[in-house]
Chimera marker file (.cmm) of the C-alpha trace (Angstrom):
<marker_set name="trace">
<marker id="1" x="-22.415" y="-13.060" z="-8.314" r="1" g="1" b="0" radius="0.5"/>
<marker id="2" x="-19.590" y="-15.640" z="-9.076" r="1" g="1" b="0" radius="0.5"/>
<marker id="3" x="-20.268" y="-18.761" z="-11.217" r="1" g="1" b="0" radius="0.5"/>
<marker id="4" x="-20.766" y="-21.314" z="-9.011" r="1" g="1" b="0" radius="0.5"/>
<marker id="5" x="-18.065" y="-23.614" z="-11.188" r="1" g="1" b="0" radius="0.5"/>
<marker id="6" x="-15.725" y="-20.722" z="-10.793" r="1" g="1" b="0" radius="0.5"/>
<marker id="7" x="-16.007" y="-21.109" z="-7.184" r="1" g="1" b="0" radius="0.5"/>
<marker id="8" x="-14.851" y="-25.006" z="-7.388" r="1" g="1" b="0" radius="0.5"/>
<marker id="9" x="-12.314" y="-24.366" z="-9.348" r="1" g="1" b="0" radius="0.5"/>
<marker id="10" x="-10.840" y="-21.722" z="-7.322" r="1" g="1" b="0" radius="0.5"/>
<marker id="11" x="-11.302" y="-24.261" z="-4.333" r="1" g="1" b="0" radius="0.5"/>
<marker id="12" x="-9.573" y="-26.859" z="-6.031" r="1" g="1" b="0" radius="0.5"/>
<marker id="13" x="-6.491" y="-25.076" z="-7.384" r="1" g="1" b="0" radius="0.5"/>
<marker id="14" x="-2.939" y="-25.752" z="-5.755" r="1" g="1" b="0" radius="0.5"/>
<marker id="15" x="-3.392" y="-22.568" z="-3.228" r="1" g="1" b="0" radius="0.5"/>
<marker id="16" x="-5.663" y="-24.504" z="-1.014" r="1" g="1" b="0" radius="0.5"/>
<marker id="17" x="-5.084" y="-27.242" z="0.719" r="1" g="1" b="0" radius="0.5"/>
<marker id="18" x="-6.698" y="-30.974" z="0.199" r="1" g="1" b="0" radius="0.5"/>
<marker id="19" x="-8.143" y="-32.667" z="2.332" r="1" g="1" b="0" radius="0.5"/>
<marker id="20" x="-5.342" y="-35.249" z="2.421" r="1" g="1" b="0" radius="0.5"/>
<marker id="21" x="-2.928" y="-32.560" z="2.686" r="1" g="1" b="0" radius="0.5"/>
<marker id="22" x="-4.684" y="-31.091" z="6.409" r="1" g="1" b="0" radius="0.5"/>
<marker id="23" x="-5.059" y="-34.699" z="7.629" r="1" g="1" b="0" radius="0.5"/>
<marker id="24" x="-0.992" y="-34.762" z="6.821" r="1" g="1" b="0" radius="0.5"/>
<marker id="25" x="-0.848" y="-31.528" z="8.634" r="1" g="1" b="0" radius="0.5"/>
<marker id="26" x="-2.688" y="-32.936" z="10.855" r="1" g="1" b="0" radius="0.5"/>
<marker id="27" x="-0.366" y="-35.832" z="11.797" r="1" g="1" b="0" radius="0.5"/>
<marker id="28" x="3.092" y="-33.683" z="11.739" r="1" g="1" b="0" radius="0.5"/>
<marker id="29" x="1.108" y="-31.885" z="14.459" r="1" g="1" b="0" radius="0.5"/>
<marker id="30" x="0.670" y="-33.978" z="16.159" r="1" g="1" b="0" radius="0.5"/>
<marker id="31" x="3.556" y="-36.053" z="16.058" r="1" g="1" b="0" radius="0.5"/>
<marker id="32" x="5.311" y="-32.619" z="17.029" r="1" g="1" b="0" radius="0.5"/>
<marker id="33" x="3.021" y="-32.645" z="20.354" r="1" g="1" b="0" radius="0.5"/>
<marker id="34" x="4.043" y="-36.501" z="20.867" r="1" g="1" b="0" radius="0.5"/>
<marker id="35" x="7.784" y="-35.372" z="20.319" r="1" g="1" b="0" radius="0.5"/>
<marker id="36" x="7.466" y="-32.362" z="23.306" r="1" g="1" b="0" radius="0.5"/>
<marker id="37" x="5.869" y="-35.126" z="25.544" r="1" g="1" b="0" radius="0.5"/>
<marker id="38" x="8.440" y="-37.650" z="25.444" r="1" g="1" b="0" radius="0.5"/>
<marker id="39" x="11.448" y="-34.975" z="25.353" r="1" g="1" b="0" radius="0.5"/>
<marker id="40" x="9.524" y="-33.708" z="28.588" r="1" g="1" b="0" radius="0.5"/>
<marker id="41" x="9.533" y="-37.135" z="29.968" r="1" g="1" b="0" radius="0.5"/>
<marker id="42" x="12.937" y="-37.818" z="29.534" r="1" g="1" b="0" radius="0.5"/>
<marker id="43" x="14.110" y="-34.304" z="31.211" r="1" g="1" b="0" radius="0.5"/>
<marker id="44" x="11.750" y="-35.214" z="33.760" r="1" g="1" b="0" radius="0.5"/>
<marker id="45" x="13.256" y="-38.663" z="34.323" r="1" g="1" b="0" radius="0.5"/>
<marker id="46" x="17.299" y="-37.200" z="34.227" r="1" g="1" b="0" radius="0.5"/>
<marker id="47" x="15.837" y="-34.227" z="36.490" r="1" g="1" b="0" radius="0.5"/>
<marker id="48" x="14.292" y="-37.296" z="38.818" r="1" g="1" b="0" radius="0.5"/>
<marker id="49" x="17.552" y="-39.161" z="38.805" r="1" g="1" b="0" radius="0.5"/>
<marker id="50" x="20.145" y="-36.135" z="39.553" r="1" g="1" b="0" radius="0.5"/>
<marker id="51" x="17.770" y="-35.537" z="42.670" r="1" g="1" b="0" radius="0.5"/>
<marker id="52" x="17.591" y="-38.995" z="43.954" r="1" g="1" b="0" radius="0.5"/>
<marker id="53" x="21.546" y="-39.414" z="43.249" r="1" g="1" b="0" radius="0.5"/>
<marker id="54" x="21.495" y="-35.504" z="45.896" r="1" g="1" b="0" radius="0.5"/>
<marker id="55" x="18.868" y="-36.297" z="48.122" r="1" g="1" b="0" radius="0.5"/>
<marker id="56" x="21.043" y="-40.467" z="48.490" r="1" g="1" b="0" radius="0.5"/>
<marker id="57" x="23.931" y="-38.994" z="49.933" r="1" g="1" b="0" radius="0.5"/>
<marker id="58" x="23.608" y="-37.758" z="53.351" r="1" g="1" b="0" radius="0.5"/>
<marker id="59" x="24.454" y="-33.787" z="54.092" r="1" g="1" b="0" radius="0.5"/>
<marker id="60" x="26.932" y="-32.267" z="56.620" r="1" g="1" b="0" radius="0.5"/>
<marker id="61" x="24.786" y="-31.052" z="59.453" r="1" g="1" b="0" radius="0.5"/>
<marker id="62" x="26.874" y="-28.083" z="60.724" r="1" g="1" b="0" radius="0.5"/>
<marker id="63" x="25.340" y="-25.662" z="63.443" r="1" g="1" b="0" radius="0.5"/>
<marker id="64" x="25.307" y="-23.003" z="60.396" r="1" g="1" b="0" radius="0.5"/>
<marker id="65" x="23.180" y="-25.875" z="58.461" r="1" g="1" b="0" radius="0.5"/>
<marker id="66" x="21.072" y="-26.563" z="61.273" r="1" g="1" b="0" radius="0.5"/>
<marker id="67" x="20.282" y="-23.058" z="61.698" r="1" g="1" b="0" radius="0.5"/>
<marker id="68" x="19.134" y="-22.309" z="58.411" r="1" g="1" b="0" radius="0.5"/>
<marker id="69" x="17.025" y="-25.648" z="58.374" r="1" g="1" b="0" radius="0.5"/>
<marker id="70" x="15.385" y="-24.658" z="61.558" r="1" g="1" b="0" radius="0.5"/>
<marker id="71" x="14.818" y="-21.060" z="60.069" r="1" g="1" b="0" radius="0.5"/>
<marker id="72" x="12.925" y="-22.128" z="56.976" r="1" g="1" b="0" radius="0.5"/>
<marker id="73" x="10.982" y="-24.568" z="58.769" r="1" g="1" b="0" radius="0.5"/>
<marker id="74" x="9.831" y="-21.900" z="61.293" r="1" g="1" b="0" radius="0.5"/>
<marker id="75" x="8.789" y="-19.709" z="58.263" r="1" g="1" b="0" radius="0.5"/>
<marker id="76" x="6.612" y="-22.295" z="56.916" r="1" g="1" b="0" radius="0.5"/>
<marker id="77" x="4.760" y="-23.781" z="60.587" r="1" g="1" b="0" radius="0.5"/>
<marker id="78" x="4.227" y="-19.733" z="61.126" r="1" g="1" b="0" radius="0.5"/>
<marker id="79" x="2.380" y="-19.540" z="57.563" r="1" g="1" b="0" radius="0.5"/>
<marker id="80" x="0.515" y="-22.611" z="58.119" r="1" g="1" b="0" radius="0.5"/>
<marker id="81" x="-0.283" y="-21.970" z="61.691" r="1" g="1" b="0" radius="0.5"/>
<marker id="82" x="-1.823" y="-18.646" z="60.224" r="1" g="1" b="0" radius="0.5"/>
<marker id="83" x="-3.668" y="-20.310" z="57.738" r="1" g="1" b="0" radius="0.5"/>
<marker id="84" x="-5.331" y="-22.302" z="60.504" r="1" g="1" b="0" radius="0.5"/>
<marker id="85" x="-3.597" y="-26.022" z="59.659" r="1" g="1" b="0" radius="0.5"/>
<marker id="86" x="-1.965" y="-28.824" z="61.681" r="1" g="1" b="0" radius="0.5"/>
<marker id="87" x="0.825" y="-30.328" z="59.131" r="1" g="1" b="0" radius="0.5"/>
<marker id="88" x="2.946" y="-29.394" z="56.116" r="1" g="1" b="0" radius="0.5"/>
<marker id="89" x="4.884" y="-31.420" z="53.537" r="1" g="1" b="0" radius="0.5"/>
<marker id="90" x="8.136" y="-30.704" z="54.707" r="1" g="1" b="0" radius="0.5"/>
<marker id="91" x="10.039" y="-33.172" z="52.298" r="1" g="1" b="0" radius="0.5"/>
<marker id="92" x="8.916" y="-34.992" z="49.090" r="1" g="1" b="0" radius="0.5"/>
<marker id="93" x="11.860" y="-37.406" z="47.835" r="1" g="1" b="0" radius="0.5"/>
<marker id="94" x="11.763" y="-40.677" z="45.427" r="1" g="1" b="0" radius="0.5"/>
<marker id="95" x="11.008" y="-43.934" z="46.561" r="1" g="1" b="0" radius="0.5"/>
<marker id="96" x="14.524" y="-45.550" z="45.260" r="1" g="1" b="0" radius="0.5"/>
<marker id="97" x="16.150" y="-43.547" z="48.818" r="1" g="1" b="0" radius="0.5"/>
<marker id="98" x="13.998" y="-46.339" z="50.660" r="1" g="1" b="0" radius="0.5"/>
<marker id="99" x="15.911" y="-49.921" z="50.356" r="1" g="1" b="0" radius="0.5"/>
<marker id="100" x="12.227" y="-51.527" z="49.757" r="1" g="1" b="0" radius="0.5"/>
<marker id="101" x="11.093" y="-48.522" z="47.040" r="1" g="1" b="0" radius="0.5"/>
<marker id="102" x="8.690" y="-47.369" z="49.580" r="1" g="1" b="0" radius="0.5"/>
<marker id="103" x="6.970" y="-50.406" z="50.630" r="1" g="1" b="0" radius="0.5"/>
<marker id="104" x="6.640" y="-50.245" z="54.250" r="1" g="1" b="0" radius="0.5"/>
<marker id="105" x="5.890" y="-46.357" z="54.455" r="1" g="1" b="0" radius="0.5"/>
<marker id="106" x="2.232" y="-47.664" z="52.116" r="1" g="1" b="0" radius="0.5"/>
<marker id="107" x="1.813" y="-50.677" z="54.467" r="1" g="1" b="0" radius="0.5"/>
<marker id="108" x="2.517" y="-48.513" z="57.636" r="1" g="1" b="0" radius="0.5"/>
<marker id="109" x="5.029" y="-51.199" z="58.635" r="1" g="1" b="0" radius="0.5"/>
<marker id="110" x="6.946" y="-51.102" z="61.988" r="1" g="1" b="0" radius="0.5"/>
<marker id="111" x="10.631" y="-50.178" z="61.215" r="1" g="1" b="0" radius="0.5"/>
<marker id="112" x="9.950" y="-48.300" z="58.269" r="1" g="1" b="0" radius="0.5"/>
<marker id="113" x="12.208" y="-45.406" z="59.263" r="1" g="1" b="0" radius="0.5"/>
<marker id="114" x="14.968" y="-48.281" z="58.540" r="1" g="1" b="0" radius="0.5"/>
<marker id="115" x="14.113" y="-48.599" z="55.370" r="1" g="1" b="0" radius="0.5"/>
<marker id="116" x="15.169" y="-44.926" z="55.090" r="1" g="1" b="0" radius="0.5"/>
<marker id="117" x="18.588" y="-44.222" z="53.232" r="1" g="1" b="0" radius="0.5"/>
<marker id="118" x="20.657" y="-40.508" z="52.466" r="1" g="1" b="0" radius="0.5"/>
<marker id="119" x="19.018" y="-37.337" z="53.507" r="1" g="1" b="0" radius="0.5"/>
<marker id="120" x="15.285" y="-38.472" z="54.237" r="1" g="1" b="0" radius="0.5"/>
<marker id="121" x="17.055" y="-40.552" z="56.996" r="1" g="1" b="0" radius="0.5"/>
<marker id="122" x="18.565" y="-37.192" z="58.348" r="1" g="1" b="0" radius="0.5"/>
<marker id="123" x="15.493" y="-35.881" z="58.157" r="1" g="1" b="0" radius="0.5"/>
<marker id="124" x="14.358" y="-38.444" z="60.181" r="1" g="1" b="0" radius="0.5"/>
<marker id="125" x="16.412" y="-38.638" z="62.674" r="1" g="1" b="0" radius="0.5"/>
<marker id="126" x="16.109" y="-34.731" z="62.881" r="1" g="1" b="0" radius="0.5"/>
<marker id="127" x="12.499" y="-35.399" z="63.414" r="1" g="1" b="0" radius="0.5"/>
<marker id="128" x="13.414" y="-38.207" z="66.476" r="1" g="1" b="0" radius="0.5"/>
<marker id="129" x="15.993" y="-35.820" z="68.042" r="1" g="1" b="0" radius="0.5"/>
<marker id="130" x="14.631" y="-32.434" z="67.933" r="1" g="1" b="0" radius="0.5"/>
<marker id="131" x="11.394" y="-32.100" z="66.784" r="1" g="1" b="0" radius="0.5"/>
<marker id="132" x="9.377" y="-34.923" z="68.469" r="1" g="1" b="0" radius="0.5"/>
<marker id="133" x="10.402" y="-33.700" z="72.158" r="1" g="1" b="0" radius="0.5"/>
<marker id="134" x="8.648" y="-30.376" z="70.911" r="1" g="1" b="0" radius="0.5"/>
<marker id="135" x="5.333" y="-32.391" z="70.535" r="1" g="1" b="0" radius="0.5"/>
<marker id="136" x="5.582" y="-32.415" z="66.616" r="1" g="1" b="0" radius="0.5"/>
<marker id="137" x="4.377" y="-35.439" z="64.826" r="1" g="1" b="0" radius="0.5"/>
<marker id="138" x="5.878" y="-37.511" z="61.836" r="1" g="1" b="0" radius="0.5"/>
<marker id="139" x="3.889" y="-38.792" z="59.465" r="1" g="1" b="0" radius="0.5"/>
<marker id="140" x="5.597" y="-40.697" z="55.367" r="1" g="1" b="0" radius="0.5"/>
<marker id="141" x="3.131" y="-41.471" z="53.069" r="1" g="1" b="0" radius="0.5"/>
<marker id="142" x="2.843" y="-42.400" z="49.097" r="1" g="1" b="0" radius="0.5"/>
<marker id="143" x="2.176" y="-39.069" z="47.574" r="1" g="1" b="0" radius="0.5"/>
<marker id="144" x="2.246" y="-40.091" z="43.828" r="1" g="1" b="0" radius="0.5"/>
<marker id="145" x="1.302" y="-42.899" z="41.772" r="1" g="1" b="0" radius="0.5"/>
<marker id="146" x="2.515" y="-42.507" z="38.484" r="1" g="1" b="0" radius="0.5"/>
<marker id="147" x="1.143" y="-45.851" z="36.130" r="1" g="1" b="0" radius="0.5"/>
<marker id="148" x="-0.646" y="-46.787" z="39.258" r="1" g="1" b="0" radius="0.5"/>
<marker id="149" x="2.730" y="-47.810" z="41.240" r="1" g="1" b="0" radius="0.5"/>
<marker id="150" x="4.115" y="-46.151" z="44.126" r="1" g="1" b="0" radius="0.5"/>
<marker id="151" x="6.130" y="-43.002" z="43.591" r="1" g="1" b="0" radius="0.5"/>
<marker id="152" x="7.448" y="-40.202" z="45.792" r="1" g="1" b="0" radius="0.5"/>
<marker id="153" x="7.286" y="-40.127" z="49.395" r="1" g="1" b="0" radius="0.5"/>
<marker id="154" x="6.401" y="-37.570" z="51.307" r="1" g="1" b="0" radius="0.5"/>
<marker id="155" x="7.476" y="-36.259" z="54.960" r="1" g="1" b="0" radius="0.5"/>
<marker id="156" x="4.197" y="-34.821" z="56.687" r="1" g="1" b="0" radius="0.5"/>
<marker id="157" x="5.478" y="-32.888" z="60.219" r="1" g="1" b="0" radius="0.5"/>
<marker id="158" x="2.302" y="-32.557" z="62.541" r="1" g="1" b="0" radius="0.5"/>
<marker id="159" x="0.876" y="-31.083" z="65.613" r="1" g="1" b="0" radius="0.5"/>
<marker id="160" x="-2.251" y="-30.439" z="67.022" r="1" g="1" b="0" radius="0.5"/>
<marker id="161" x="-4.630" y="-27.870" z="67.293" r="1" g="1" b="0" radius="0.5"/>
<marker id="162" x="-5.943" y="-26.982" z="70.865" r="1" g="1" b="0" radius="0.5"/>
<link id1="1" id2="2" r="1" g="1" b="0" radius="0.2"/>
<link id1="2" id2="3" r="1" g="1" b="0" radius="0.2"/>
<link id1="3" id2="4" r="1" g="1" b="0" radius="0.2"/>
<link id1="4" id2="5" r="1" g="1" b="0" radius="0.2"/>
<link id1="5" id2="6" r="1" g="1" b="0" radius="0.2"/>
<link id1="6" id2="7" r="1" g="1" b="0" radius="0.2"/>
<link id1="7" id2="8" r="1" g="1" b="0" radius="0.2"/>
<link id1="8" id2="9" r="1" g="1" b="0" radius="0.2"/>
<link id1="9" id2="10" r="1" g="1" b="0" radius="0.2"/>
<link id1="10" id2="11" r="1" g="1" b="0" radius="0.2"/>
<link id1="11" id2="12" r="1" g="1" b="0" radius="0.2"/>
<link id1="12" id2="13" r="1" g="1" b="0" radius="0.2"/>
<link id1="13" id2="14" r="1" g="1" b="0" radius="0.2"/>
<link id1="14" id2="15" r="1" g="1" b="0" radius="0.2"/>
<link id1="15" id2="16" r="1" g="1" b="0" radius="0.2"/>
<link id1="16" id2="17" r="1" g="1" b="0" radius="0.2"/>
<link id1="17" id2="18" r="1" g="1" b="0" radius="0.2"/>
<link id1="18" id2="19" r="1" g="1" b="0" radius="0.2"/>
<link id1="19" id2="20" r="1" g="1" b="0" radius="0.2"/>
<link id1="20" id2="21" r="1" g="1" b="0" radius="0.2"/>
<link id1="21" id2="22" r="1" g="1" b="0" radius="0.2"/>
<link id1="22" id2="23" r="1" g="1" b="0" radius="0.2"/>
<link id1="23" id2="24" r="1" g="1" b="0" radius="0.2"/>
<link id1="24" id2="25" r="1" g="1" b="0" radius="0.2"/>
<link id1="25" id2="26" r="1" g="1" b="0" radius="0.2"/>
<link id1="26" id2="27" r="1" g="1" b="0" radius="0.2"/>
<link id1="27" id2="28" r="1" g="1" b="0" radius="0.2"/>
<link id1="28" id2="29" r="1" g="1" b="0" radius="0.2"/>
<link id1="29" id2="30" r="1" g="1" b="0" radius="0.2"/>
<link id1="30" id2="31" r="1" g="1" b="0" radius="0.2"/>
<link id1="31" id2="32" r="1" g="1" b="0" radius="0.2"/>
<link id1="32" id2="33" r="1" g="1" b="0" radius="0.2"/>
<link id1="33" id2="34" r="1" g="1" b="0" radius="0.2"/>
<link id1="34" id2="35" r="1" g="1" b="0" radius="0.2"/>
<link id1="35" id2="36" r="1" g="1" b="0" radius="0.2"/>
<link id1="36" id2="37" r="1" g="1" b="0" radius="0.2"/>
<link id1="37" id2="38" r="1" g="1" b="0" radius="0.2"/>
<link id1="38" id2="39" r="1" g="1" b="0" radius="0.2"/>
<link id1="39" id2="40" r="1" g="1" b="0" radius="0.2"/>
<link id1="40" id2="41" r="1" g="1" b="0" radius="0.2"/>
<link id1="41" id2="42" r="1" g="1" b="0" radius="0.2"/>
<link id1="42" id2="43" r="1" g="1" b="0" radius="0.2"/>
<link id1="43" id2="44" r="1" g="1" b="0" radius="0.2"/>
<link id1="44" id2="45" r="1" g="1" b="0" radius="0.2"/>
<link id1="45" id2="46" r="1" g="1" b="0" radius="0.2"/>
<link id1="46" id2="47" r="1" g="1" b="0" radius="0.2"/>
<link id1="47" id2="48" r="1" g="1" b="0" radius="0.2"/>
<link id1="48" id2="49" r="1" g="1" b="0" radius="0.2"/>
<link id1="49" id2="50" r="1" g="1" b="0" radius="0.2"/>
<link id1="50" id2="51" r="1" g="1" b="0" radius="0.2"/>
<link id1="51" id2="52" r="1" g="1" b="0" radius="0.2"/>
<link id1="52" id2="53" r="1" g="1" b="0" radius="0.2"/>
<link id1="53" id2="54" r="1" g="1" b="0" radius="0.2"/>
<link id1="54" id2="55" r="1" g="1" b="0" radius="0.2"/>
<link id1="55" id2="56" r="1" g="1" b="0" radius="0.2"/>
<link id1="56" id2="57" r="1" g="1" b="0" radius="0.2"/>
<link id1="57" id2="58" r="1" g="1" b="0" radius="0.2"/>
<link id1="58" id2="59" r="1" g="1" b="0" radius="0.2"/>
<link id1="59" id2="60" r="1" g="1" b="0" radius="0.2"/>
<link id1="60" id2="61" r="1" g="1" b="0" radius="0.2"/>
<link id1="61" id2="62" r="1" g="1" b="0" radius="0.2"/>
<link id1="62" id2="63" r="1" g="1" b="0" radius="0.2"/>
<link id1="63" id2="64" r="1" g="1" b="0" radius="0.2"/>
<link id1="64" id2="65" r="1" g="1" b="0" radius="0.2"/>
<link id1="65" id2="66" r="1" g="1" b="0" radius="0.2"/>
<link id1="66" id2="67" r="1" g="1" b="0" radius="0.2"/>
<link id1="67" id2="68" r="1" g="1" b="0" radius="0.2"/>
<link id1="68" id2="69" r="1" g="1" b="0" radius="0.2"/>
<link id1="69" id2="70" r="1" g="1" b="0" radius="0.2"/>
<link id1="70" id2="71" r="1" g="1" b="0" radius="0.2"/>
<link id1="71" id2="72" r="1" g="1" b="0" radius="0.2"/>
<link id1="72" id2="73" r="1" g="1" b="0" radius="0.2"/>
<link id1="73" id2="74" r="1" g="1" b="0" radius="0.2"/>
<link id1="74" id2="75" r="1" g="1" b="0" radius="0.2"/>
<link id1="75" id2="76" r="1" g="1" b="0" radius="0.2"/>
<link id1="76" id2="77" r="1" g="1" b="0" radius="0.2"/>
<link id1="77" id2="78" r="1" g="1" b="0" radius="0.2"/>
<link id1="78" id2="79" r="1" g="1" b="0" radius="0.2"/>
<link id1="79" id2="80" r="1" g="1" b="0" radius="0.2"/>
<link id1="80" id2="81" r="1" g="1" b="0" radius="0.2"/>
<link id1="81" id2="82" r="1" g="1" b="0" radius="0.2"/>
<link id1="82" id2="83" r="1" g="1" b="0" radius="0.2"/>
<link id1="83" id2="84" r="1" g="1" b="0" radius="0.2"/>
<link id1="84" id2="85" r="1" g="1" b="0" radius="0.2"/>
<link id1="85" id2="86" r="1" g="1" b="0" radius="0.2"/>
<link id1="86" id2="87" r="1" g="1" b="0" radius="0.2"/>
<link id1="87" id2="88" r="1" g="1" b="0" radius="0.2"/>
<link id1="88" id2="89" r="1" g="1" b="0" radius="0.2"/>
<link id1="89" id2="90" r="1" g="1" b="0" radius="0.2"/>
<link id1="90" id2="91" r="1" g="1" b="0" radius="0.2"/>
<link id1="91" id2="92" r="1" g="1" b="0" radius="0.2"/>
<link id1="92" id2="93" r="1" g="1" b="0" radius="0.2"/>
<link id1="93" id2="94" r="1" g="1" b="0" radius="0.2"/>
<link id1="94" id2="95" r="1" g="1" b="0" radius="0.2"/>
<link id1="95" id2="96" r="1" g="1" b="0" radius="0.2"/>
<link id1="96" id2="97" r="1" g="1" b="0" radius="0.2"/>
<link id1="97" id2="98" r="1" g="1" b="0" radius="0.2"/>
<link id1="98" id2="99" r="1" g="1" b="0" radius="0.2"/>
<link id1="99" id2="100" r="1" g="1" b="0" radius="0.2"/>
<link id1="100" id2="101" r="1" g="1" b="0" radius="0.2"/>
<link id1="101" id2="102" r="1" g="1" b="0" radius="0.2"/>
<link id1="102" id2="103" r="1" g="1" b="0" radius="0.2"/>
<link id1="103" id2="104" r="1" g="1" b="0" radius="0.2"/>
<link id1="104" id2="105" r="1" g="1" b="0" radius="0.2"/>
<link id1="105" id2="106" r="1" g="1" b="0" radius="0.2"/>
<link id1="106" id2="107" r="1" g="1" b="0" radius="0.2"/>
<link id1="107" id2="108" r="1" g="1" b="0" radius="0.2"/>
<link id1="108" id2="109" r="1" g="1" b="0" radius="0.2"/>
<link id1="109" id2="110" r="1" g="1" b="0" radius="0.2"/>
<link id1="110" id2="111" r="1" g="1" b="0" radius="0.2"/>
<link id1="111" id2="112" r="1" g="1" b="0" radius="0.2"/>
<link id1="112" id2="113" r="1" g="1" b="0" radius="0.2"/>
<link id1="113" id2="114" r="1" g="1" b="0" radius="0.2"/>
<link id1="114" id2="115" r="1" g="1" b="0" radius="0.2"/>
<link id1="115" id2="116" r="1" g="1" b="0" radius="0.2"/>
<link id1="116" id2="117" r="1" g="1" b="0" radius="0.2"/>
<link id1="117" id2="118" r="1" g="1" b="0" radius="0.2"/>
<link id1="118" id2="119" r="1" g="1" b="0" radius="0.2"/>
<link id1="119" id2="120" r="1" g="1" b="0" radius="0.2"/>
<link id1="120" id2="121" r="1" g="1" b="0" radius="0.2"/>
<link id1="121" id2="122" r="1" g="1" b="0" radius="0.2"/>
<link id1="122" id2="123" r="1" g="1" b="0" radius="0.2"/>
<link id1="123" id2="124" r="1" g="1" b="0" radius="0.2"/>
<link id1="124" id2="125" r="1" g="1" b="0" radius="0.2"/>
<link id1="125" id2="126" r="1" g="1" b="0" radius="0.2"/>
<link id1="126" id2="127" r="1" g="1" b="0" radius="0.2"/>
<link id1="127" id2="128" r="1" g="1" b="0" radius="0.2"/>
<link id1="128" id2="129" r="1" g="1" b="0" radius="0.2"/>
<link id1="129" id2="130" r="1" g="1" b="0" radius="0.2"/>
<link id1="130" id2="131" r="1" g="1" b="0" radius="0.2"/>
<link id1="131" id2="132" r="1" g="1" b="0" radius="0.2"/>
<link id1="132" id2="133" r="1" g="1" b="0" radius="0.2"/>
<link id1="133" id2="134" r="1" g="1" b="0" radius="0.2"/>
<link id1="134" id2="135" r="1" g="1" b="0" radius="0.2"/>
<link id1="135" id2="136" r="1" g="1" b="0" radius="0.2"/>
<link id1="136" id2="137" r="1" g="1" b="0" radius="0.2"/>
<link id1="137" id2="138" r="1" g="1" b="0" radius="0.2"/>
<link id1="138" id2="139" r="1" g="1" b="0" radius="0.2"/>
<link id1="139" id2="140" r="1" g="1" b="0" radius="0.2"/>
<link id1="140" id2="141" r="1" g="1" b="0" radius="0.2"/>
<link id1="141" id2="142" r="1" g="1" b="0" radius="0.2"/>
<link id1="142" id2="143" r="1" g="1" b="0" radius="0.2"/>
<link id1="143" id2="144" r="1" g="1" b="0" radius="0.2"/>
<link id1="144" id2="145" r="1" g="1" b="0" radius="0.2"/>
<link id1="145" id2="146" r="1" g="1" b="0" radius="0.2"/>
<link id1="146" id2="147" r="1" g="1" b="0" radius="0.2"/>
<link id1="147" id2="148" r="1" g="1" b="0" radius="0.2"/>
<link id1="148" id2="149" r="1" g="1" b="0" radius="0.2"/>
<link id1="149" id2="150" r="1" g="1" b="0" radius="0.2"/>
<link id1="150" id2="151" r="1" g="1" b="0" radius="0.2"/>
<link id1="151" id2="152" r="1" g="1" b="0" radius="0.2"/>
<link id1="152" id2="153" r="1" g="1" b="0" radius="0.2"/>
<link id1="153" id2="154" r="1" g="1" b="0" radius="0.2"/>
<link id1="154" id2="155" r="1" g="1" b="0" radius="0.2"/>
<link id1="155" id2="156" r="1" g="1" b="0" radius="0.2"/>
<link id1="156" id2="157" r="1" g="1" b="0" radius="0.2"/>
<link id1="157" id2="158" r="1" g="1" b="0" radius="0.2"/>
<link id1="158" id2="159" r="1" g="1" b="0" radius="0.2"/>
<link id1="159" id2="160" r="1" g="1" b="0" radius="0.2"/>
<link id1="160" id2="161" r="1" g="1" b="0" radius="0.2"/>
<link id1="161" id2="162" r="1" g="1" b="0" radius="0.2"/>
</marker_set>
């Protein structure tokens, strides 16, 4: 059996670390973890802008484009008709492509659609042309609230089960 001061000493020695030394480790850890978060957050906010700078400037709506719009969306009411629901998300897009950051969509204001800039105004006007005469609803909400403000919006298109 080993001497109980040989033990200590064999604690003690340079090999092992102090306790001041792990609560240093400690700290680089997690300043390291601190570091990823707020390199994440800044990808996430370039990543955020390059879409909203996209999604801002309106789309040529060729027949081809049309076309392939209409055959995606038909893909996804076919999946969720089949998984028995009655709307789908069918665009999610910041709330700097409304001119009043989203304010009337969260009020349900009248007008809101002309608060609607770029792309998401496409899409709503897609929605007033084409889809609406088929009996599909339209329905913008808030679908984030990051720091407890308004963030993205999000196009709902609806119909009814019978």
């Amino acid at each position: 059996m080993a001497d109980t001061t040989e033990t200590h000493a064999a604690l003690a020695d340079e090999t092992f670390m102090s306790a001041a030394d792990l609560q240093n480790y400690m700290e680089k850890i997690a300043m390291a973890h601190a570091k990823e978060v707020v390199d994440a957050m800044g990808q996430a906010t370039l990543a955020r802008e390059q879409l909203a700078k996209t999604l801002s400037e309106p789309m040529e709506l060729t027949p081809e484009a049309l076309a392939e719009i209409s055959g995606r969306l038909q893909v996804k009411l076919r999946a969720a008709a089949e998984r028995g629901d009655t709307e789908i998300m069918v665009m999610r897009f910041p709330n700097l492509l409304c001119t009043d950051h989203g304010r009337a969509i969260n009020n349900t204001l009248e007008g809101w659609p002309d608060t609607l800039t770029g792309r998401p105004r496409q899409a709503y006007e897609l929605w007033r042309d084409r889809l609406k005469p088929a009996g599909y609803g339209l329905k913008a909400m808030i679908v984030d609230w990051p720091n407890g403000m308004p963030g993205d919006v999000g196009f709902f298109l609806t119909w009814t089960r019978k």
